[in-house]
HTML snippet that shows the backbone in 3Dmol.js (N, CA, C, O; Angstrom):
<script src="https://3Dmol.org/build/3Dmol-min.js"></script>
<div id="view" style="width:600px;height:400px;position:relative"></div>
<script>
const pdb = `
ATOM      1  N   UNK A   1      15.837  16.136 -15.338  1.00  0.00           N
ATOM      2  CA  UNK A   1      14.577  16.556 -15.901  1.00  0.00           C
ATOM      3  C   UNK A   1      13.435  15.879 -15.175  1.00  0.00           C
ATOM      4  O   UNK A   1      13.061  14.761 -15.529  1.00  0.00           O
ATOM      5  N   UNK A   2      13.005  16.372 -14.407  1.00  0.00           N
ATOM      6  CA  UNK A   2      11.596  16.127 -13.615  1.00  0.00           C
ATOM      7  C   UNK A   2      10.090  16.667 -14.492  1.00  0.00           C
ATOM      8  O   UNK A   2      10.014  17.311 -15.539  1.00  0.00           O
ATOM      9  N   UNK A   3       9.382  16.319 -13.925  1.00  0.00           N
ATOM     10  CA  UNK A   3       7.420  16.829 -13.872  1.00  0.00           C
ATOM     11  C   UNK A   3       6.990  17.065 -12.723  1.00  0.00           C
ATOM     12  O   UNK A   3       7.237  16.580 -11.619  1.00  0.00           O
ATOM     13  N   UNK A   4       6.045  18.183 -13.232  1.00  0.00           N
ATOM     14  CA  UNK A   4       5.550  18.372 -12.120  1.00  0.00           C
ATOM     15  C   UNK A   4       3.952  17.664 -12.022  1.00  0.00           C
ATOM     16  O   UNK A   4       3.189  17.612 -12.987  1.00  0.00           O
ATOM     17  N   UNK A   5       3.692  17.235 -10.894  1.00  0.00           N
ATOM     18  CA  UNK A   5       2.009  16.433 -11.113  1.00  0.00           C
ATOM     19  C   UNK A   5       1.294  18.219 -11.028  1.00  0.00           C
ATOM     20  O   UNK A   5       1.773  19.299 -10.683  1.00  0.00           O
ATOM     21  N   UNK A   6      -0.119  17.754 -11.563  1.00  0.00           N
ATOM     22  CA  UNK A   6      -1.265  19.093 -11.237  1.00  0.00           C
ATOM     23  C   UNK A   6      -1.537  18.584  -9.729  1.00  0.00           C
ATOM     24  O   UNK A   6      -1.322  17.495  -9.196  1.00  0.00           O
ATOM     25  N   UNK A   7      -2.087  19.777  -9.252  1.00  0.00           N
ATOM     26  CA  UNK A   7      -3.365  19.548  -8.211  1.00  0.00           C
ATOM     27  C   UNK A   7      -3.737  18.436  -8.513  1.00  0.00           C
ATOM     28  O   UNK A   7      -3.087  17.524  -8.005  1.00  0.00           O
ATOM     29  N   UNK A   8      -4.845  18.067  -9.392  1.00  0.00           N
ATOM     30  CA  UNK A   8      -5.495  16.862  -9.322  1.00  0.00           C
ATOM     31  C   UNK A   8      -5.258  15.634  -9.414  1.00  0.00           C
ATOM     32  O   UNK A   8      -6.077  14.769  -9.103  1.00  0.00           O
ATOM     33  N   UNK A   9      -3.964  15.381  -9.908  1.00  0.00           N
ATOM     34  CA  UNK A   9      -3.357  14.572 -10.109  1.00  0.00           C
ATOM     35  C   UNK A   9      -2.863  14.377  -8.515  1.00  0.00           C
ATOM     36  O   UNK A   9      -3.180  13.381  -7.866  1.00  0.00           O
ATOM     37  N   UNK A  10      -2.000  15.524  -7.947  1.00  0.00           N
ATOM     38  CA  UNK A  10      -1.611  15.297  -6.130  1.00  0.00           C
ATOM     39  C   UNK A  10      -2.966  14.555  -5.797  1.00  0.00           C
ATOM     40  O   UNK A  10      -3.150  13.339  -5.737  1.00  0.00           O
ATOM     41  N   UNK A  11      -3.877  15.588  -5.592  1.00  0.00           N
ATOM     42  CA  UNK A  11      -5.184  14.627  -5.074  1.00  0.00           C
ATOM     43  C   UNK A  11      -5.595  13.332  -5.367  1.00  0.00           C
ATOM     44  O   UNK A  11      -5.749  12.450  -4.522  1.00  0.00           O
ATOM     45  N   UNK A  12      -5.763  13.225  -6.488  1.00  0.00           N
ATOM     46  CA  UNK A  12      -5.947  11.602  -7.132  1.00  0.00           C
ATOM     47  C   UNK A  12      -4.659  10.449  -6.007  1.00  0.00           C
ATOM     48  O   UNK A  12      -5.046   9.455  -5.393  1.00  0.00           O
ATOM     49  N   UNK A  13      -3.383  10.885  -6.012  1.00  0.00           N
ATOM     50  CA  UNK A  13      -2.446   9.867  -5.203  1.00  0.00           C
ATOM     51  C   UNK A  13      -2.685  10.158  -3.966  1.00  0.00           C
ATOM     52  O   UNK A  13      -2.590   9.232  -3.160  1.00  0.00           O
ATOM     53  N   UNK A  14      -3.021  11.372  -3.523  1.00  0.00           N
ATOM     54  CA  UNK A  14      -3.126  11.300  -2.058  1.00  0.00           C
ATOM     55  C   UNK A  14      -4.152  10.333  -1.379  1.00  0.00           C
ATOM     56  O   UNK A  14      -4.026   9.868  -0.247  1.00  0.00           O
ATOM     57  N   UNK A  15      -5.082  10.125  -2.156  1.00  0.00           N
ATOM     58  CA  UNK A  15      -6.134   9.673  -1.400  1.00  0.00           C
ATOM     59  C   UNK A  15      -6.275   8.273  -1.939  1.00  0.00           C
ATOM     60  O   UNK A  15      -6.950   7.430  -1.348  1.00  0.00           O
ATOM     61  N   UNK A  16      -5.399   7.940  -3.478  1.00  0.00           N
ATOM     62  CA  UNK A  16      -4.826   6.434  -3.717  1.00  0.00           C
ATOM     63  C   UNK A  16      -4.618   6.407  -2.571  1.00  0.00           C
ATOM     64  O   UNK A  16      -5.628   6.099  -1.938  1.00  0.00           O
ATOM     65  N   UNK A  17      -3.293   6.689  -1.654  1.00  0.00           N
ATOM     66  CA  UNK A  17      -2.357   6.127  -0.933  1.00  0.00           C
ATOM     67  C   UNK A  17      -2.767   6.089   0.264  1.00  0.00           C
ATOM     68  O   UNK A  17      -2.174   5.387   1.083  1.00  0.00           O
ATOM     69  N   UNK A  18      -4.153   7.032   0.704  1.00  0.00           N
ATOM     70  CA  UNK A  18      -4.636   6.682   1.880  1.00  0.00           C
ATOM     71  C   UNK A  18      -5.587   5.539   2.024  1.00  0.00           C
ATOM     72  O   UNK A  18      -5.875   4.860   3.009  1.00  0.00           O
ATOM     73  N   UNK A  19      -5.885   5.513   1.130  1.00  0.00           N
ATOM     74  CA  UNK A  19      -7.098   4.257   0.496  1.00  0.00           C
ATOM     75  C   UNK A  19      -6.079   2.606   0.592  1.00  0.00           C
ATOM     76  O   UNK A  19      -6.165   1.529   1.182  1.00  0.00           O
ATOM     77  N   UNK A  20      -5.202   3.250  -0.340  1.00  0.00           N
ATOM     78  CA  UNK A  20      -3.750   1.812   0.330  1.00  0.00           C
ATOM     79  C   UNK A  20      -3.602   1.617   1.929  1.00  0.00           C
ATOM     80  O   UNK A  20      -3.792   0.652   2.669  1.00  0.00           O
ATOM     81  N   UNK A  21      -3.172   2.972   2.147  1.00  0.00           N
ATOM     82  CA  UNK A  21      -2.425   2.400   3.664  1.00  0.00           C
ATOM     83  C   UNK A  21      -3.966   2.061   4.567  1.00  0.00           C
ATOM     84  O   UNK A  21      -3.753   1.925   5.771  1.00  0.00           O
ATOM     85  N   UNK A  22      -4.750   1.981   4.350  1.00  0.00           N
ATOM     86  CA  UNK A  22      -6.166   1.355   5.114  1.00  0.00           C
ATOM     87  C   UNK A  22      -6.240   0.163   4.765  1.00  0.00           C
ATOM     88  O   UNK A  22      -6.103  -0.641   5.687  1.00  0.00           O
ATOM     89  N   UNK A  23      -6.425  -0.291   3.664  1.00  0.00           N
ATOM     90  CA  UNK A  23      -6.376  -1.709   2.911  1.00  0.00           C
ATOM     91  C   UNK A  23      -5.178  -2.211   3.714  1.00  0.00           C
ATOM     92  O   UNK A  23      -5.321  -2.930   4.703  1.00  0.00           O
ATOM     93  N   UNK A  24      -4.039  -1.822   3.271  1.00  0.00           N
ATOM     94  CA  UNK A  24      -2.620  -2.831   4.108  1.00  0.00           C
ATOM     95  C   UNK A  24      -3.194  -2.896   5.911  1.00  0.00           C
ATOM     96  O   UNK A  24      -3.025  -4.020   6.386  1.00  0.00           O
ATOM     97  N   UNK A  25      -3.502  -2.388   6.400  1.00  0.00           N
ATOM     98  CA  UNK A  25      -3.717  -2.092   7.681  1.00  0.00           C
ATOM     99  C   UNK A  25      -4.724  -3.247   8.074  1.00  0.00           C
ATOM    100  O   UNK A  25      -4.493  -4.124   8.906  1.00  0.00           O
ATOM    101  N   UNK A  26      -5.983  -3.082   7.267  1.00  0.00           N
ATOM    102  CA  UNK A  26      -6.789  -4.462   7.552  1.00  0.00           C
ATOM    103  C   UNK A  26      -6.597  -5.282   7.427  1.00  0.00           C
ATOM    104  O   UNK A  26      -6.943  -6.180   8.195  1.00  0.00           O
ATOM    105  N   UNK A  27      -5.536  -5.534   5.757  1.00  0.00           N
ATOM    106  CA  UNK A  27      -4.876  -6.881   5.699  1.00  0.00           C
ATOM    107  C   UNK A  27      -4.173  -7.579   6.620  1.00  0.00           C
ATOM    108  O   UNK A  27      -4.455  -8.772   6.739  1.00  0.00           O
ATOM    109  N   UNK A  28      -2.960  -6.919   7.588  1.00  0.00           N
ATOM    110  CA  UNK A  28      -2.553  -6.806   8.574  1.00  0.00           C
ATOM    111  C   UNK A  28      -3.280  -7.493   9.851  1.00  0.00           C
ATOM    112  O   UNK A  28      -2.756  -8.296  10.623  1.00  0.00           O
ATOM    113  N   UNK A  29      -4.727  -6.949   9.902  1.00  0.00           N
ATOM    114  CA  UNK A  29      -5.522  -7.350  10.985  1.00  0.00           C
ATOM    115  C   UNK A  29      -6.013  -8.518  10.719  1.00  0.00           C
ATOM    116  O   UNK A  29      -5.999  -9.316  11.656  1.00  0.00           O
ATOM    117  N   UNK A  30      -6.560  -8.960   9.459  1.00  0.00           N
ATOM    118  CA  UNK A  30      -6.982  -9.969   9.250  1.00  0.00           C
ATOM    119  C   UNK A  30      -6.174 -11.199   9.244  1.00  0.00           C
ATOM    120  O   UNK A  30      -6.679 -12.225   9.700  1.00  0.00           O
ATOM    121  N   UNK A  31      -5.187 -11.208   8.861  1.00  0.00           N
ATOM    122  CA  UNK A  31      -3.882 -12.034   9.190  1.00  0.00           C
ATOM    123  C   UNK A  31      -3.547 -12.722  10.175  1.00  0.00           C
ATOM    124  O   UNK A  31      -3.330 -13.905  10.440  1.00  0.00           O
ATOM    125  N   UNK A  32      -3.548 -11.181  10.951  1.00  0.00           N
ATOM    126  CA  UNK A  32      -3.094 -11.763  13.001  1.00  0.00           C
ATOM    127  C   UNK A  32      -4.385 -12.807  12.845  1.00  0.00           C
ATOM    128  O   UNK A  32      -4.101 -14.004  12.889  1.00  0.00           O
ATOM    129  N   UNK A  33      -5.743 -12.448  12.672  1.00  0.00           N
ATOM    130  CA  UNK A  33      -6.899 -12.629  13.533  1.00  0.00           C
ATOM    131  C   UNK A  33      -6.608 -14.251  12.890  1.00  0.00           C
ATOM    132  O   UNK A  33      -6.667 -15.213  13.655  1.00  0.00           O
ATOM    133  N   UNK A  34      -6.359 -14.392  11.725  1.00  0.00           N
ATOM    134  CA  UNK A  34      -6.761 -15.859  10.840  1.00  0.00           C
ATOM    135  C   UNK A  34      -5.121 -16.226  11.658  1.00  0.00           C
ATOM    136  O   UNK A  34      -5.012 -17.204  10.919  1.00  0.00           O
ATOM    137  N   UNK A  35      -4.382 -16.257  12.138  1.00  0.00           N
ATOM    138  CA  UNK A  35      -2.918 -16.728  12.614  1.00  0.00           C
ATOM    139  C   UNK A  35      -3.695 -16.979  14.344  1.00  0.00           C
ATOM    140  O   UNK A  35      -3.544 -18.151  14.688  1.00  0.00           O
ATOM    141  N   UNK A  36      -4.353 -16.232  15.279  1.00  0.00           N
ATOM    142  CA  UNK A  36      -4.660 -16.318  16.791  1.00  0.00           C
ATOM    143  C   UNK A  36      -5.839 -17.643  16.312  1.00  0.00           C
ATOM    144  O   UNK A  36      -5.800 -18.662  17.002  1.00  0.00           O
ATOM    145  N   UNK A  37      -6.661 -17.597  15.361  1.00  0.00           N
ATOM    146  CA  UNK A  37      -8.091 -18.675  15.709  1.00  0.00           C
ATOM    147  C   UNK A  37      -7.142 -19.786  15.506  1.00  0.00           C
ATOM    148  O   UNK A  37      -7.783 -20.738  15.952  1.00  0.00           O
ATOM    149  N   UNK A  38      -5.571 -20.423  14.953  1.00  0.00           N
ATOM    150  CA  UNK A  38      -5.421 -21.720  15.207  1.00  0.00           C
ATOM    151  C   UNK A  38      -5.739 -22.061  13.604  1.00  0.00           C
ATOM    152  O   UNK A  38      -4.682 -22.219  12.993  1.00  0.00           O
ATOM    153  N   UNK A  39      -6.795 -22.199  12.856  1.00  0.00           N
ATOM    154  CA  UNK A  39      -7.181 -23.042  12.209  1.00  0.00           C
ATOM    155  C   UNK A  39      -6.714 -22.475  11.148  1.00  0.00           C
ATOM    156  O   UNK A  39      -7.641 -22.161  10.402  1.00  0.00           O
ATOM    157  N   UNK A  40      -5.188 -22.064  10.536  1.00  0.00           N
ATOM    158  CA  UNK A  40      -4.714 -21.526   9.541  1.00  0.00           C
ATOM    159  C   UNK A  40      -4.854 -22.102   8.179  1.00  0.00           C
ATOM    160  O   UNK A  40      -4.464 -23.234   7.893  1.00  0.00           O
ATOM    161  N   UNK A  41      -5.616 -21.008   7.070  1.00  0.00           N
ATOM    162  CA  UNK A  41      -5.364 -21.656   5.589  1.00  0.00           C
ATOM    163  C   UNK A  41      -4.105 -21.388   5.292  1.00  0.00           C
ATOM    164  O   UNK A  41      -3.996 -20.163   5.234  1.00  0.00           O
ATOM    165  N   UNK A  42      -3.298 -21.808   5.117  1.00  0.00           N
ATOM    166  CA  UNK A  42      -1.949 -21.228   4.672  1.00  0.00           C
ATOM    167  C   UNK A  42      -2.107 -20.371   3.430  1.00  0.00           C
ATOM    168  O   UNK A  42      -1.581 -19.260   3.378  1.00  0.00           O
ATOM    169  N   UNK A  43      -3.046 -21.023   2.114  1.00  0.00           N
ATOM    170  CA  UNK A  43      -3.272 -20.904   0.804  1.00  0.00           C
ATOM    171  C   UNK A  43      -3.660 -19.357   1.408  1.00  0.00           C
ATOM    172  O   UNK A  43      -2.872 -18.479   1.054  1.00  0.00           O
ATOM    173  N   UNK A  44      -4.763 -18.938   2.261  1.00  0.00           N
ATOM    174  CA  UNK A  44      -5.139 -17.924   2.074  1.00  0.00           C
ATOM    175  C   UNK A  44      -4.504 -16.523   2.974  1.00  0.00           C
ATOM    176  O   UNK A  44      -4.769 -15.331   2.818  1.00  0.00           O
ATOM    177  N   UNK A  45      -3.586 -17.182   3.941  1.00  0.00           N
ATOM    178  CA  UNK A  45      -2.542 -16.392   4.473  1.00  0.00           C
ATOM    179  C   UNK A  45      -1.364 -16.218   3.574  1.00  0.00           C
ATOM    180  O   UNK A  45      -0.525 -15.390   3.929  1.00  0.00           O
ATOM    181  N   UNK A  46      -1.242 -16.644   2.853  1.00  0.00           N
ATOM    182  CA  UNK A  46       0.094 -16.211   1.816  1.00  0.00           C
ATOM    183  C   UNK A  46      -0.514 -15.220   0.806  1.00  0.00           C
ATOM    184  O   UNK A  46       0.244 -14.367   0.345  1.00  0.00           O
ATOM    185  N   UNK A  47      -2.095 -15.247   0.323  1.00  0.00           N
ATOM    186  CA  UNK A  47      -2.510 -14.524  -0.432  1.00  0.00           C
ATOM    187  C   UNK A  47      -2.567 -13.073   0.024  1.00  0.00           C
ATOM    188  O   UNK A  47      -2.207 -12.044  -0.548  1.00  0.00           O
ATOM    189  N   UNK A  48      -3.147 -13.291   1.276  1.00  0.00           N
ATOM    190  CA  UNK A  48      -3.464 -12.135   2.239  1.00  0.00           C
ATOM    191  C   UNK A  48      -1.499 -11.213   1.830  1.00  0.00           C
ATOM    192  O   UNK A  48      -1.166 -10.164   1.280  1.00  0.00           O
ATOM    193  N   UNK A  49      -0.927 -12.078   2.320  1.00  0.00           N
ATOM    194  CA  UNK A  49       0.751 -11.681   2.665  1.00  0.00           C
ATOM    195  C   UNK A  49       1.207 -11.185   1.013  1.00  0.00           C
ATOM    196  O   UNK A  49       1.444  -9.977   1.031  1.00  0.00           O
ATOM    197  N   UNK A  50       1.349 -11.652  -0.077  1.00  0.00           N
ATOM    198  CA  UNK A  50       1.110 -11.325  -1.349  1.00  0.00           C
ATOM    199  C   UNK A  50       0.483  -9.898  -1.762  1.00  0.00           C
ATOM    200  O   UNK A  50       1.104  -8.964  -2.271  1.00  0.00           O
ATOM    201  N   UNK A  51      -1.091  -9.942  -1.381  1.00  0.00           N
ATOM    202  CA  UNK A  51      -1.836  -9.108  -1.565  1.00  0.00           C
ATOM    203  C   UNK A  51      -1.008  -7.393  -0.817  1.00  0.00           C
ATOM    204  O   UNK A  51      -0.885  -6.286  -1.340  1.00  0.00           O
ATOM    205  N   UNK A  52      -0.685  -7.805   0.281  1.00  0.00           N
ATOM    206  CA  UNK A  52       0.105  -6.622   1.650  1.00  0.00           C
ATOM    207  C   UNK A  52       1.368  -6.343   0.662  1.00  0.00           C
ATOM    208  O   UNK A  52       1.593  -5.133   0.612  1.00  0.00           O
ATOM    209  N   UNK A  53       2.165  -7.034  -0.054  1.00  0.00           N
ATOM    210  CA  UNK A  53       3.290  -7.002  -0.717  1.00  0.00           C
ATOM    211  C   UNK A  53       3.153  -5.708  -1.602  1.00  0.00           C
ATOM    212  O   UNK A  53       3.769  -4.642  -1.599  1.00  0.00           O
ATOM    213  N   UNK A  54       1.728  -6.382  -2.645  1.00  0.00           N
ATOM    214  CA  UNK A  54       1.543  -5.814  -3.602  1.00  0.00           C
ATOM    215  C   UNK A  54       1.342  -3.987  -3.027  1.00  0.00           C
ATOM    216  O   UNK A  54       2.078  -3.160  -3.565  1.00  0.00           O
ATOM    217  N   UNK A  55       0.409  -3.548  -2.036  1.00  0.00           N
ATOM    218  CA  UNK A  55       0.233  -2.761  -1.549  1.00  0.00           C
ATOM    219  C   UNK A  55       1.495  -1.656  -1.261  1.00  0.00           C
ATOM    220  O   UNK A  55       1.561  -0.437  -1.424  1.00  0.00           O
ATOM    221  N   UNK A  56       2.501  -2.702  -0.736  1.00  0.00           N
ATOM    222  CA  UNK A  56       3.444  -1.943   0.015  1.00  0.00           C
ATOM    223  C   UNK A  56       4.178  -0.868  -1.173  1.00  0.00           C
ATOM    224  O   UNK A  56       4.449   0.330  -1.267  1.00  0.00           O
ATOM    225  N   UNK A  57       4.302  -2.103  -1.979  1.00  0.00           N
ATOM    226  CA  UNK A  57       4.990  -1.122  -3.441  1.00  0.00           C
ATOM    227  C   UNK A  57       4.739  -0.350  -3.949  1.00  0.00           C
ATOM    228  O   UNK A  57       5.516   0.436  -4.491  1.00  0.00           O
ATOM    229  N   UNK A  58       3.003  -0.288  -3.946  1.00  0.00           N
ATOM    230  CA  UNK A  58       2.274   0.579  -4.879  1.00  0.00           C
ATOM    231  C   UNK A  58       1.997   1.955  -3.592  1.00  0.00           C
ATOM    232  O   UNK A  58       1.680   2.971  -4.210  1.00  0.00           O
ATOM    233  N   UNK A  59       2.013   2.058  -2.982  1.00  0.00           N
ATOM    234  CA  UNK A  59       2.572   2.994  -1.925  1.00  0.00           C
ATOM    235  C   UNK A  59       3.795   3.817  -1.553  1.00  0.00           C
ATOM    236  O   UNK A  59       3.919   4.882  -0.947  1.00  0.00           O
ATOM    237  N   UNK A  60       4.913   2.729  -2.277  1.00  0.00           N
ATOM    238  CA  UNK A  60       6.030   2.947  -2.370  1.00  0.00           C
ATOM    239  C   UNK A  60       6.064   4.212  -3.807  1.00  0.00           C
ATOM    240  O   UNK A  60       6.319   5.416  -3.846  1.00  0.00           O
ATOM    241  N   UNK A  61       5.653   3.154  -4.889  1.00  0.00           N
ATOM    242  CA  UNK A  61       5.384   3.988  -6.139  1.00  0.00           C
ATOM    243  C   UNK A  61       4.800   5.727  -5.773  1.00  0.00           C
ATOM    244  O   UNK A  61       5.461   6.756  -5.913  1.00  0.00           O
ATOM    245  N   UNK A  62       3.612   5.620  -5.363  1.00  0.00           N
ATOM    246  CA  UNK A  62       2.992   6.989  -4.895  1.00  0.00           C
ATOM    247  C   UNK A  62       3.615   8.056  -4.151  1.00  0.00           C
ATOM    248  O   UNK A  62       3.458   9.271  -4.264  1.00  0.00           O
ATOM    249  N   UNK A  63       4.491   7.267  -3.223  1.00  0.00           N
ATOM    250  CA  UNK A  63       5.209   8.484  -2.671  1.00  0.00           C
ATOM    251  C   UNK A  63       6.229   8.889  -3.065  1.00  0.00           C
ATOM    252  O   UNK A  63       6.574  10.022  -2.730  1.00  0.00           O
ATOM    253  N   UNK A  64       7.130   8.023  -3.987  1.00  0.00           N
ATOM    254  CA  UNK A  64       8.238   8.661  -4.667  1.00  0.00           C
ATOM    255  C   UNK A  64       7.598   9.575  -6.016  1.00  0.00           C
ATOM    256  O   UNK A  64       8.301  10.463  -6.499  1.00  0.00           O
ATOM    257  N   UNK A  65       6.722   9.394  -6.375  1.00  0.00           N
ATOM    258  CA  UNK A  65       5.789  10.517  -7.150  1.00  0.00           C
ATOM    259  C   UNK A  65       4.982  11.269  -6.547  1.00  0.00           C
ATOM    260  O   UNK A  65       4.377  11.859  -7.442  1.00  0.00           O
ATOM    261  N   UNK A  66       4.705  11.516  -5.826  1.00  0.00           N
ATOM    262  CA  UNK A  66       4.178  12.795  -4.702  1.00  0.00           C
ATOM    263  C   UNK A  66       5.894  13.573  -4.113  1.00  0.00           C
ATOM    264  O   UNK A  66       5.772  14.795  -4.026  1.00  0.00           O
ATOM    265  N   UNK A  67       6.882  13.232  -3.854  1.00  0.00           N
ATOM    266  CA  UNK A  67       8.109  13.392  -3.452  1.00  0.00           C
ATOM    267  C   UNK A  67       9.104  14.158  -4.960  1.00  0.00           C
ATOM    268  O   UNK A  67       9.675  13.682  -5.942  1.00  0.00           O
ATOM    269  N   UNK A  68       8.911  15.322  -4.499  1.00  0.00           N
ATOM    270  CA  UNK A  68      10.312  16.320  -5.646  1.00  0.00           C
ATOM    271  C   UNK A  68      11.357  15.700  -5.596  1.00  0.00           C
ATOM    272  O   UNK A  68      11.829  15.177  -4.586  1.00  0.00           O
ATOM    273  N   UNK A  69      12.028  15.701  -7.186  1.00  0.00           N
ATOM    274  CA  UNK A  69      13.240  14.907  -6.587  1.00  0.00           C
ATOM    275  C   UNK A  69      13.874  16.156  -6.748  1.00  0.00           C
ATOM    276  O   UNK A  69      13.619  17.081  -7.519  1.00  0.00           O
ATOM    277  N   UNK A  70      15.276  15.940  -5.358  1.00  0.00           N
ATOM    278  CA  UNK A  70      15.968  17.093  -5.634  1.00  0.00           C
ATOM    279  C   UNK A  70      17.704  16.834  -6.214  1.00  0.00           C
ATOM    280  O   UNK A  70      18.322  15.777  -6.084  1.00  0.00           O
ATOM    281  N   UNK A  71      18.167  17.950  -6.781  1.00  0.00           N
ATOM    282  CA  UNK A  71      19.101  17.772  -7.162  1.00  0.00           C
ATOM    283  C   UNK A  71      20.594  18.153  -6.354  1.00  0.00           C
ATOM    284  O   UNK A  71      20.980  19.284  -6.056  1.00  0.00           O
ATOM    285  N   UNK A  72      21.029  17.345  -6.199  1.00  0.00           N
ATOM    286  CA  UNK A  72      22.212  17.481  -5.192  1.00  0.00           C
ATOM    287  C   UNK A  72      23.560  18.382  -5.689  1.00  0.00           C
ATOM    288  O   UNK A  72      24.522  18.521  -4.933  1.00  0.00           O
TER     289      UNK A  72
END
`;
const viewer = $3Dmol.createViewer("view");
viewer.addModel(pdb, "pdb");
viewer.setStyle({}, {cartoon: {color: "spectrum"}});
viewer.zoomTo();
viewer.render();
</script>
């Protein structure tokens, strides 16, 4: 027994999840950049790394709900 999302509801995650995968992407950049200057906060590179975690899942979440499940 599945659901189906509306239109607006697709739209609403699509553009969650593009809005995510931009966020993870900078997080990403900002990381390297605070890891190349040398002068590492750790406190705030683990947050950064945390924060990317949190992202990854909730991305994860979105696409297995944008994704039909099918029945084998």
């Amino acid at each position: 027994m599945g659901f189906e999302l509306s239109p607006d509801e697709v739209e609403a995650f699509t553009s969650e999840l593009a809005r995510l995968r931009e966020e993870h992407r900078d997080l990403d950049s900002a990381i390297d950049a605070l890891e190349r200057v040398g002068a590492i906060n750790q406190i705030q590179v683990q947050r950064l790394k945390k924060r990317k975690l949190y992202l990854k899942d909730r991305m994860s979440q979105i696409e297995d709900a944008l994704t039909p499940d099918i029945i084998a």
